[in-house]
C-alpha positions as CSV (number, residue, x, y, z in Angstrom):
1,X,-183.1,13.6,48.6
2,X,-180.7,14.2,45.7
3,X,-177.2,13.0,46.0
4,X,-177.8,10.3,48.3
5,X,-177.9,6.7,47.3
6,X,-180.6,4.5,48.7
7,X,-179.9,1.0,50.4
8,X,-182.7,-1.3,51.5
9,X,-181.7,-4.8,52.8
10,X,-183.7,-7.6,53.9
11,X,-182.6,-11.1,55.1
12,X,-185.2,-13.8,54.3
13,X,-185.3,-17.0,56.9
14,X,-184.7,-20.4,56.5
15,X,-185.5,-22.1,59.5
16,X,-184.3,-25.6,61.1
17,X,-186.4,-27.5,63.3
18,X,-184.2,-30.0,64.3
19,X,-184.6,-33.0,67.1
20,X,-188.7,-31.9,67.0
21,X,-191.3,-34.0,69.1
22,X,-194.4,-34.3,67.2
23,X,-196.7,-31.7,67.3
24,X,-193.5,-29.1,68.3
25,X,-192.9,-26.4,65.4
26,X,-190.8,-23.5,64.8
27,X,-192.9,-20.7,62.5
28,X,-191.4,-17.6,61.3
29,X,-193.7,-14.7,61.6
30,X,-191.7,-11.9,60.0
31,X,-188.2,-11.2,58.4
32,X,-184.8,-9.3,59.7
33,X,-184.9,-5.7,57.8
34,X,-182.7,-3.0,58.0
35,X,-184.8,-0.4,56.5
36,X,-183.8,2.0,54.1
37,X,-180.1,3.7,54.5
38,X,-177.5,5.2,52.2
39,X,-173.7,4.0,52.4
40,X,-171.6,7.3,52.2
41,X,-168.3,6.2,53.4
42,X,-169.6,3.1,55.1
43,X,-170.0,1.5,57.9
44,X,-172.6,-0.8,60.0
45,X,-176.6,-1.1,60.4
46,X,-177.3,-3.0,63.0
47,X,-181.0,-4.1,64.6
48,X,-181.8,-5.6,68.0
49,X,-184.2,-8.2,68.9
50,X,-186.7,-5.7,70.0
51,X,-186.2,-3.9,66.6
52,X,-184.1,-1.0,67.3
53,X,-182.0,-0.1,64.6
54,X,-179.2,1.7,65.1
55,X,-176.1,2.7,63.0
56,X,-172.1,3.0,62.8
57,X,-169.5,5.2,60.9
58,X,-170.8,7.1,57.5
59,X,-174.0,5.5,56.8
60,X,-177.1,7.5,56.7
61,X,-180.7,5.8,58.0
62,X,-183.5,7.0,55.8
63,X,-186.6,6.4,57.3
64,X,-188.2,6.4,53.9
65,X,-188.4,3.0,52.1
66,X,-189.7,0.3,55.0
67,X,-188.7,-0.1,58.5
68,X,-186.2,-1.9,60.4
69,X,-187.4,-4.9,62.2
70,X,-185.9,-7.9,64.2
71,X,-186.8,-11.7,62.6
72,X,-189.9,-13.5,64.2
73,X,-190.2,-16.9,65.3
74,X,-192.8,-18.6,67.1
75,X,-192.0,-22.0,68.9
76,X,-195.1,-24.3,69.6
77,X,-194.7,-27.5,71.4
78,X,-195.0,-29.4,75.1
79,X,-195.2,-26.6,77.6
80,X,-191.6,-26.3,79.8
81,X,-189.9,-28.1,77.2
82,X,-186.4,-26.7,76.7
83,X,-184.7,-25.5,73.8
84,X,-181.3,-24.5,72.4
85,X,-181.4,-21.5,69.7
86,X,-178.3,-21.8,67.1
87,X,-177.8,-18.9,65.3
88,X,-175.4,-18.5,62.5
89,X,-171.4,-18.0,63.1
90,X,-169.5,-14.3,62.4
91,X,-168.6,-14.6,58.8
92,X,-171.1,-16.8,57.1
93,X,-174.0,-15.1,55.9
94,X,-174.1,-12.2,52.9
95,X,-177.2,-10.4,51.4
96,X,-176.5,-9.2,47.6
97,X,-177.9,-7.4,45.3
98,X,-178.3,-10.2,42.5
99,X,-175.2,-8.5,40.7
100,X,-171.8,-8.1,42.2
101,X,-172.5,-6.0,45.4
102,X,-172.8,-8.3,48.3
103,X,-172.8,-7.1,52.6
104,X,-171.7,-9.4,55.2
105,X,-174.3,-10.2,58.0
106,X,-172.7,-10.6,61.4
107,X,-172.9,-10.5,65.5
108,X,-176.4,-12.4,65.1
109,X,-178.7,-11.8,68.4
110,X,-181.4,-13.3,69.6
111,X,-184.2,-13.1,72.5
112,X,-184.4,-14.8,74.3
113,X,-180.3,-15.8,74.1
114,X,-178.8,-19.3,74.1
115,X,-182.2,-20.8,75.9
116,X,-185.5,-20.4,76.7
117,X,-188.1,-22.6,78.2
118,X,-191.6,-23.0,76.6
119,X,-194.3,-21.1,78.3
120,X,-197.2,-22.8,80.1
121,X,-199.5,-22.3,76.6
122,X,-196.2,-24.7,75.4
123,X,-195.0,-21.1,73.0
124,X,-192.7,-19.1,73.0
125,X,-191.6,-16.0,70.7
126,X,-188.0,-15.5,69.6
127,X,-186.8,-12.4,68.2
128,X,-183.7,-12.1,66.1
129,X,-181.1,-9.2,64.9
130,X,-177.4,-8.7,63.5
131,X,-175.1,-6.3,62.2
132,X,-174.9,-5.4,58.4
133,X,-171.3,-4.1,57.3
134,X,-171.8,-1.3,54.5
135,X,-168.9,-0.6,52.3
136,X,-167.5,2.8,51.4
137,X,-169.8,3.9,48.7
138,X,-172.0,0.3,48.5
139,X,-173.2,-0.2,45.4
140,X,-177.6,1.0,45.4
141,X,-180.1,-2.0,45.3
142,X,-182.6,-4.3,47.2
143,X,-180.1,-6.5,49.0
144,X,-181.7,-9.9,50.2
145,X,-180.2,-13.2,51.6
146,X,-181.3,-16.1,54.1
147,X,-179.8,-17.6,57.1
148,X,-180.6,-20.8,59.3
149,X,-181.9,-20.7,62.3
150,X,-181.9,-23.9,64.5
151,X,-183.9,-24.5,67.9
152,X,-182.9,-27.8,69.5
153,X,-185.2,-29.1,72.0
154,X,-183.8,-31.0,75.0
């Protein structure tokens, strides 16, 4: 692939359990990934909760260098108990490069959205995604970052 620059970003979890009952816990089970992309002129990456990845304006998805998944989560706790998922606001959150290039992670998504109700096992899965804004001609690395998650129960 000459002449094309290769992106890869990843955003690590840092998850909040907050308000938990004992013996209720919030595991994560796999990172958000964008997969491998190039920048060209820019644009957005963006992956849904069921791990479609999909992209906007100049950027180029390689399908070399690791594949795009959606963050996993598993709650465990008293089954029907409610919850509230918090996901972080437009704005916040950044990946970077450990130098100076750094991408803005936005429109978080998650499934199920707002609520969910623990199953009769008392789990659930939640799956989460965003947007990742590419700049015209991004500078190449292994992009990585973190972002909280927080599931209230009620």
């Amino acid at each position: 692939m000459r002449g094309l620059t290769r992106h890869c970003a990843l955003a690590a979890l840092l998850l909040i359990a907050s308000a938990a009952a004992p013996g209720q816990t919030l595991v994560n089970n796999g990172a958000l990934s964008f997969g491998a992309f190039t920048a060209g002129g820019g644009g957005t990456v963006s992956v849904s909760p069921g791990g479609a990845r999909l992209k906007a304006g100049s950027v180029i998805l390689v399908n070399q260098g690791g594949t795009a998944s959606a963050a996993q989560f598993t709650i465990t706790g008293t089954a029907s108990a409610v919850f509230v998922i918090t996901l972080p606001a437009d704005g916040t959150v950044f990946l970077t490069d450990g130098a100076s290039g750094s991408m803005a992670l936005n429109s978080f998504v998650s499934s199920p959205a707002v609520t969910g109700v623990l199953g009769g096992g008392g789990t659930q899965q939640i799956n989460v995604g965003a947007t990742l804004t590419v700049g015209n001609l991004q500078a190449t690395g292994s992009y990585s970052g973190s972002f909280n998650v927080t599931v209230n129960y009620q």
